[in-house]
C-alpha positions as CSV (number, residue, x, y, z in Angstrom):
1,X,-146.4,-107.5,105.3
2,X,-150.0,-106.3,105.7
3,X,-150.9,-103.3,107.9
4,X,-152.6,-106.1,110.2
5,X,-149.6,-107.9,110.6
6,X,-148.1,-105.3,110.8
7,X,-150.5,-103.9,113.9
8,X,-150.2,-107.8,115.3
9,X,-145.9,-106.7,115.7
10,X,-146.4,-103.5,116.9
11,X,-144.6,-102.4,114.1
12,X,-145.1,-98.6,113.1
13,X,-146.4,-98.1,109.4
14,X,-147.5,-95.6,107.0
15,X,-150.9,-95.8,105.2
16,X,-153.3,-93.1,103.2
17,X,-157.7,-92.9,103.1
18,X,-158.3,-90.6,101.2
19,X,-156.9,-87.4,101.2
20,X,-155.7,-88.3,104.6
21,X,-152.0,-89.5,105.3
22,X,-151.3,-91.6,108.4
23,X,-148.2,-92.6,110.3
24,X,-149.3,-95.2,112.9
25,X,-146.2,-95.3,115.4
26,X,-145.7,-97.1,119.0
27,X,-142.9,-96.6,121.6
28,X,-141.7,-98.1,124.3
29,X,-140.7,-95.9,126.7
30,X,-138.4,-97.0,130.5
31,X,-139.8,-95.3,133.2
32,X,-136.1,-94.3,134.1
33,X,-135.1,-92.0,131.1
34,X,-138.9,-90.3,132.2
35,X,-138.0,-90.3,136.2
36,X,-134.3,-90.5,137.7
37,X,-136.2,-91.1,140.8
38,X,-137.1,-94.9,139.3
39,X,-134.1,-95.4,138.5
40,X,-132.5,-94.9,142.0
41,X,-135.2,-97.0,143.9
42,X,-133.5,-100.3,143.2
43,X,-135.6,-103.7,145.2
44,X,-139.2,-102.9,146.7
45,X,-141.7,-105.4,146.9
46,X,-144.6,-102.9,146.2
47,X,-144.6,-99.5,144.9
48,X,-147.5,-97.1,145.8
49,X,-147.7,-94.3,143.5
50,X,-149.4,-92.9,140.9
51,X,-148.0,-91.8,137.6
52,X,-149.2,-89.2,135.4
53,X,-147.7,-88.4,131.9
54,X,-148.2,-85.0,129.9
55,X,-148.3,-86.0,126.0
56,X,-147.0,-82.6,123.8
57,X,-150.0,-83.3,121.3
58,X,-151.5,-81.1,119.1
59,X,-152.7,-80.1,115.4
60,X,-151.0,-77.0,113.9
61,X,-152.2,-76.0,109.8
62,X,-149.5,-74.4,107.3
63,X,-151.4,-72.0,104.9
64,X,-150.6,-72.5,101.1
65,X,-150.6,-69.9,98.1
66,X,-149.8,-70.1,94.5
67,X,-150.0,-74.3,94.8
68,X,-149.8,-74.8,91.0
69,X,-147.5,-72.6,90.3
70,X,-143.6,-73.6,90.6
71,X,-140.9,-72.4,92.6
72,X,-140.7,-71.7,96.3
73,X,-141.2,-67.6,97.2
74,X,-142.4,-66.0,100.4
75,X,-144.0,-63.5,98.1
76,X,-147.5,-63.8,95.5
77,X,-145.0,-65.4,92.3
78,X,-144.9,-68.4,93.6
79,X,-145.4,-71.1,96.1
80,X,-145.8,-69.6,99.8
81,X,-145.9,-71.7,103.0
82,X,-147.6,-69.3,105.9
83,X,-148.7,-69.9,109.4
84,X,-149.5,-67.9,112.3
85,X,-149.2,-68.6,116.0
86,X,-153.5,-69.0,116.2
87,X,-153.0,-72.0,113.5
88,X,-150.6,-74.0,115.8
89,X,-152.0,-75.6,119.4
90,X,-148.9,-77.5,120.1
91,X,-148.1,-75.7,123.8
92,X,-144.8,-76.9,123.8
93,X,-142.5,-78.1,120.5
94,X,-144.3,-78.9,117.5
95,X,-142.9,-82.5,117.2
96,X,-143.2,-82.1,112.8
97,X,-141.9,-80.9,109.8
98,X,-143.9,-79.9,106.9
99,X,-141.6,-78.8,104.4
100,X,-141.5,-78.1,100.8
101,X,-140.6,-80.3,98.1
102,X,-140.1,-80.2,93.9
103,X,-141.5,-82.8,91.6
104,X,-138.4,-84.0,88.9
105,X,-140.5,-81.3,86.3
106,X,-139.3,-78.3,88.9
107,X,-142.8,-77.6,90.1
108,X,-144.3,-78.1,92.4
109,X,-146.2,-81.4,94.1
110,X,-148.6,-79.7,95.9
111,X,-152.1,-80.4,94.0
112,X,-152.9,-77.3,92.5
113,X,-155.6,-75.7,94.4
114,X,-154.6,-76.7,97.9
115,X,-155.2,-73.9,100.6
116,X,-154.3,-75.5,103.5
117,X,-151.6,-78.5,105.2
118,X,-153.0,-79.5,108.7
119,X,-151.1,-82.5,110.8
120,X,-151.3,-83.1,114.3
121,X,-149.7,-85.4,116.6
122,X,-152.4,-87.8,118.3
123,X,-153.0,-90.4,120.9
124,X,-155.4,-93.3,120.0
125,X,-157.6,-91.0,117.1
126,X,-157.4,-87.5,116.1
127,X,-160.1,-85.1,117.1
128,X,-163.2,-84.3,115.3
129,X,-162.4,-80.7,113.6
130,X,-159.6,-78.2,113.6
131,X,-160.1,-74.8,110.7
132,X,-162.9,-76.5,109.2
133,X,-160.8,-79.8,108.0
134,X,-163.2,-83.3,109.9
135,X,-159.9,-84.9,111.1
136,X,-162.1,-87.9,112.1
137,X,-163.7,-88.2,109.4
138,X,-161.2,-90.3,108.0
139,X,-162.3,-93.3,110.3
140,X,-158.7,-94.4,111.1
141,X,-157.7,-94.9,114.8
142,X,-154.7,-96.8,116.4
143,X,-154.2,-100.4,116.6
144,X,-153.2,-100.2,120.1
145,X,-156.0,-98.4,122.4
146,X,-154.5,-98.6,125.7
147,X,-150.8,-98.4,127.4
148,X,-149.1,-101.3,129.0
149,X,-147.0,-101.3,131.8
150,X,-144.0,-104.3,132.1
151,X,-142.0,-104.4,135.2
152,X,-139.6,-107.1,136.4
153,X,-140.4,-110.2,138.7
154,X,-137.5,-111.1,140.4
155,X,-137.3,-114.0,143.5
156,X,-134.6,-112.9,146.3
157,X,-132.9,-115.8,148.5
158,X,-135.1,-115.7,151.9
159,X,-132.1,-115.2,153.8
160,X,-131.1,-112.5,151.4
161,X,-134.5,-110.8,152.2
162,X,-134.4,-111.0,155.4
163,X,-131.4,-108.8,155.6
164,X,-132.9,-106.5,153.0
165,X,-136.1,-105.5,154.1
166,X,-135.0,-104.7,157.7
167,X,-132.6,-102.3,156.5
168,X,-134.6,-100.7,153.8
169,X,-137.9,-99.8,155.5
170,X,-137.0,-96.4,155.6
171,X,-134.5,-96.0,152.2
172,X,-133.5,-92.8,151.5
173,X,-133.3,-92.3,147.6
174,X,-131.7,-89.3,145.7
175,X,-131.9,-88.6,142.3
176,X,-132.0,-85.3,140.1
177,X,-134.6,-83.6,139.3
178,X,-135.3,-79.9,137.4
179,X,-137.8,-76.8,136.7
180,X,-137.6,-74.3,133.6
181,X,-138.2,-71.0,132.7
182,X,-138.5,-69.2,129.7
183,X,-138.2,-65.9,129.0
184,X,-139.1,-64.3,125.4
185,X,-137.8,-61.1,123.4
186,X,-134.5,-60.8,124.7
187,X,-133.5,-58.0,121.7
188,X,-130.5,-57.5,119.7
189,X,-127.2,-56.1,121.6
190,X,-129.6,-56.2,124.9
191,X,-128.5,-57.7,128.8
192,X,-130.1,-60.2,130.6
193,X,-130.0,-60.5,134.1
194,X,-133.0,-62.2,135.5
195,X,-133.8,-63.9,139.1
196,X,-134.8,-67.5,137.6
197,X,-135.7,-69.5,140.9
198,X,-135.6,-68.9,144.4
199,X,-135.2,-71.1,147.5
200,X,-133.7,-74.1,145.4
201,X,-132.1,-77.0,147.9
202,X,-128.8,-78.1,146.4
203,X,-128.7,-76.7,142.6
204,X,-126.1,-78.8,140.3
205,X,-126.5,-77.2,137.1
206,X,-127.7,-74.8,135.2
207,X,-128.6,-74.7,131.2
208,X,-129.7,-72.2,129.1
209,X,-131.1,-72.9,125.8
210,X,-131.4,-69.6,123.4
211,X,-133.7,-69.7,120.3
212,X,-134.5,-67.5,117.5
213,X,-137.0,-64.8,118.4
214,X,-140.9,-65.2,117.5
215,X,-142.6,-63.4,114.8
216,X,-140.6,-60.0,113.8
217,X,-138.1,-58.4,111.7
218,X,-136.2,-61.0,109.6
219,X,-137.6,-64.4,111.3
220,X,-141.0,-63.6,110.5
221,X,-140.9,-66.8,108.0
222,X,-141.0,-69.0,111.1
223,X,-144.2,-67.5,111.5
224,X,-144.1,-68.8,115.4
225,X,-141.7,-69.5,117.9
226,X,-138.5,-71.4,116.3
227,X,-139.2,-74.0,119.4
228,X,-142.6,-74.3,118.2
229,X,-142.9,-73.9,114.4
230,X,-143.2,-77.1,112.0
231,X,-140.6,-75.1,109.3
232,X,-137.7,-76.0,112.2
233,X,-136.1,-79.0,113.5
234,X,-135.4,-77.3,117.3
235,X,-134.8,-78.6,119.6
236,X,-132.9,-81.6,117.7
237,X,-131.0,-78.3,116.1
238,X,-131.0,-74.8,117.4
239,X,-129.4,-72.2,116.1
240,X,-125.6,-71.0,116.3
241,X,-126.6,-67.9,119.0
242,X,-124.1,-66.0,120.8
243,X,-124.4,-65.0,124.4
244,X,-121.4,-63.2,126.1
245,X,-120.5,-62.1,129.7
246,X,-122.6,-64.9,130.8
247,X,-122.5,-65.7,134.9
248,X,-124.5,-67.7,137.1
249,X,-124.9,-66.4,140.8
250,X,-126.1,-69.2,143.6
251,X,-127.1,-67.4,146.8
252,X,-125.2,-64.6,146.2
253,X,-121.9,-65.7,145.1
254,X,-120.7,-66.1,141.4
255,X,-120.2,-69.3,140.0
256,X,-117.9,-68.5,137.0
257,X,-114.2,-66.8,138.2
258,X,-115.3,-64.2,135.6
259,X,-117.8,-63.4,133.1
260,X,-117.6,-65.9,129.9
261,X,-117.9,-65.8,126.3
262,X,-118.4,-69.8,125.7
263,X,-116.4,-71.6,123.3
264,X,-116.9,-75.3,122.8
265,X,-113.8,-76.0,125.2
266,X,-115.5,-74.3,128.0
267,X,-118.6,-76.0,127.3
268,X,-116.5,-79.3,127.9
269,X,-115.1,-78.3,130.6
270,X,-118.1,-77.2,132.3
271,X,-119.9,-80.8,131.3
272,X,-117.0,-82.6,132.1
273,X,-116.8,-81.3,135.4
274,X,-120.5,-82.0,136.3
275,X,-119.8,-85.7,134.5
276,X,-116.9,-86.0,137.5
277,X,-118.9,-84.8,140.6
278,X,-122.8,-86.2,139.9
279,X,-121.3,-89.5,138.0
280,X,-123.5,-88.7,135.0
281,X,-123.3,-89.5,131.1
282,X,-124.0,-86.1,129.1
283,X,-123.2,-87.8,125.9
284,X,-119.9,-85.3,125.5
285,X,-117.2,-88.3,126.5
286,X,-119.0,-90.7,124.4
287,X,-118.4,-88.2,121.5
288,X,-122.5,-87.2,120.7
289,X,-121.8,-83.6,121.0
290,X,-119.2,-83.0,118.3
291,X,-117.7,-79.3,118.0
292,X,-119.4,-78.9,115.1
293,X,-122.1,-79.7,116.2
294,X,-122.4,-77.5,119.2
295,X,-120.8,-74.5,117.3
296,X,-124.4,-74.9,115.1
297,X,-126.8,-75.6,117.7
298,X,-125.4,-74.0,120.9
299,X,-126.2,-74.7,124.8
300,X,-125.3,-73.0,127.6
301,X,-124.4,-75.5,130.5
302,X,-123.2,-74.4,133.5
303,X,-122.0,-76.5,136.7
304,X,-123.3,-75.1,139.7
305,X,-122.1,-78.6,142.2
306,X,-119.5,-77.2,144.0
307,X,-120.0,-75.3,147.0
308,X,-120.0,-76.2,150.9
309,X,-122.5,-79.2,152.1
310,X,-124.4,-76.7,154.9
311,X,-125.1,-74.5,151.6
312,X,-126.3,-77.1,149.6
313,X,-129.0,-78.1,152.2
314,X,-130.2,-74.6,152.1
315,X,-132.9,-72.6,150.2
316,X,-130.5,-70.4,147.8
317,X,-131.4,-68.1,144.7
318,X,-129.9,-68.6,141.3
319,X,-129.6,-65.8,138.6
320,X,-128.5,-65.8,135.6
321,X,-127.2,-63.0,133.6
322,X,-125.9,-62.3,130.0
323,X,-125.7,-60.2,126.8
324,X,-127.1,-61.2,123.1
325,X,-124.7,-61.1,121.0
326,X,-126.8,-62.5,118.1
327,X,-128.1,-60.2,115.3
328,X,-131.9,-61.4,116.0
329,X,-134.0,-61.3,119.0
330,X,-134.1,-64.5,121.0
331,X,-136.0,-66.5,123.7
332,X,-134.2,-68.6,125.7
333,X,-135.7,-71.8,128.5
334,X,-133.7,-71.9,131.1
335,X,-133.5,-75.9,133.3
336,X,-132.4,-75.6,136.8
337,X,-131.2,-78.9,137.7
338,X,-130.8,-80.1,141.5
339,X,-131.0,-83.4,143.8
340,X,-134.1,-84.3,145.3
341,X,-134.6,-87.0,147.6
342,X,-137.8,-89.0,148.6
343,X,-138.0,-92.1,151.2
344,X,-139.4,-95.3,150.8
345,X,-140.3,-99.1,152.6
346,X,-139.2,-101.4,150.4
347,X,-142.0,-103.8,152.5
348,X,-145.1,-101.8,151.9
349,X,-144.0,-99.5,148.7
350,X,-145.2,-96.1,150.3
351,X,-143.4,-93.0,149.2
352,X,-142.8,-89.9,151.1
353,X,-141.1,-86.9,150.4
């Protein structure tokens, strides 16, 4: 097929101008795996809201030494991928990997001479300039300028309707929701103990991702954030960190009988029991977290559900505490998730919270 029929499928495809490499993509996205709250709604004849979307895009440039020479070395002998935190403006992940490979002769395929590798991640058509390199000048923009939005069309039985819309004009939906911190430099052998959020209404869980520490010491390769930098796959992989005498406090009171040093059975457990209380799929029944897996890219989850209904509908604190047992510094984002609720006429579509 031809890139235009391609582009007339929506099909994503790969094409070069230049010295310019392009990977055209599309996606189709459900509302629900973006908003719970969608998901819970169910019927409404109208909906009144407004939807904005935060796209992680971004250009970020790998510095390159010793290009014709062969062999990979963070050192002057040979090939040397570099970048600093000032040649990445991805604010959250960088969503790429540039990585090094050998031609079949051992050296390498980098054309001799190169000083520089920048990629970005854009919508529609990249931006005009970024460390002197004219992005745009390559002339190559997205087949498909705009979004679309597809929703369902569905005819109710009258008498159906009329019992429905009586009943619903004031529906009460509940759905999850979270917020995240993140906290940096947590050193080697050192505690944590942290106040993460206060006055959160009905907490159910609590997850704490750790990640190798920015820019010092032995991880100064990365050369950024391991959540950030285009040398690593996080957060599709992390890294096997260790964090021991871990607790989680809510209003006060400990959630964990005592401090723990998580294995992958407590892990299970703790998911396992959240699964069984909020009637969720974390993928761990359906067998997507493997031990080994998990043993290599580690999460902390915590279920915070249980408690007494009067607490739950009151403003509590949640802290978090633990030691790093890891032989590098880390950074961890911590999600708070809880249940929200908002109300809304199925007749008219208005939302209120």
């Amino acid at each position: 097929m031809t890139g235009t029929q391609l582009q007339n499928e929506f099909r994503p495809y790969y094409t070069t101008s230049g010295n310019y490499m392009f990977w055209h993509d599309f996606a189709v996205i459900k509302l629900n795996f973006l908003f719970e709250s969608l998901n819970k709604i169910g019927l409404t004849k109208k909906f009144d809201a407004q939807l904005r979307l935060w796209v992680n895009t971004g250009t970020c440039m790998v510095r390159v030494t010793g290009a014709d020479s062969t062999g990979l070395a963070y050192n002057s002998t040979g090939l040397a991928y570099n970048m600093t935190p000032a040649d990445n403006t991805f604010s959250n992940t960088c969503p790429m990997l540039i990585n090094y490979q050998s031609s079949t002769a051992g050296g390498s395929i980098v054309p001799a001479g190169t000083q520089a590798i920048v990629a970005g991640l854009y919508i529609n058509k990249p931006p005009t300039t970024f460390a002197g390199i004219n992005l745009a000048a390559s002339i190559v923009q997205h087949p498909l300028t705009n979004c679309r939005l597809y929703y369902s069309s569905i005819t109710v039985d009258p008498q159906k309707s009329i019992d429905y819309v009586p009943r619903n004009r004031n529906k009460k939906v509940i759905y999850r929701s979270f917020v995240t911190n993140s906290y940096n430099g947590i050193g080697v052998g050192s505690s944590f103990n942290a106040l993460v959020n206060s006055g959160i209404i009905h907490p159910t869980a609590v997850l704490i991702c750790p990640f190798i520490g920015a820019t010092t010491g032995a991880n100064a390769g990365f050369g950024d954030y391991q959540w950030k930098s285009p040398f690593d796959t996080c957060p599709a992989t992390m890294s096997p960190l260790s964090l021991i005498n871990l607790q989680v406090g809510i209003g006060g009171q400990n959630v964990l009988n005592s401090t723990l040093s998580m294995t992958y059975e407590n892990f299970l457990q703790q998911v396992n029991l959240a699964e069984q209380l909020t009637s969720s799929d974390f993928g761990v029944a359906t067998g997507l977290i493997s031990q080994g897996y998990w043993e290599q890219s580690k999460w902390y989850f915590v279920n915070v559900e249980r408690g007494n209904i009067a607490d739950k509908l009151q403003p509590r604190n949640i802290n978090v505490s633990f030691n790093n047992n890891s032989n590098v510094p880390i950074d961890v984002i911590i999600f708070t998730f809880y249940n929200d609720q908002l109300t809304i006429d199925v007749e008219t579509g208005i939302v209120t919270k």
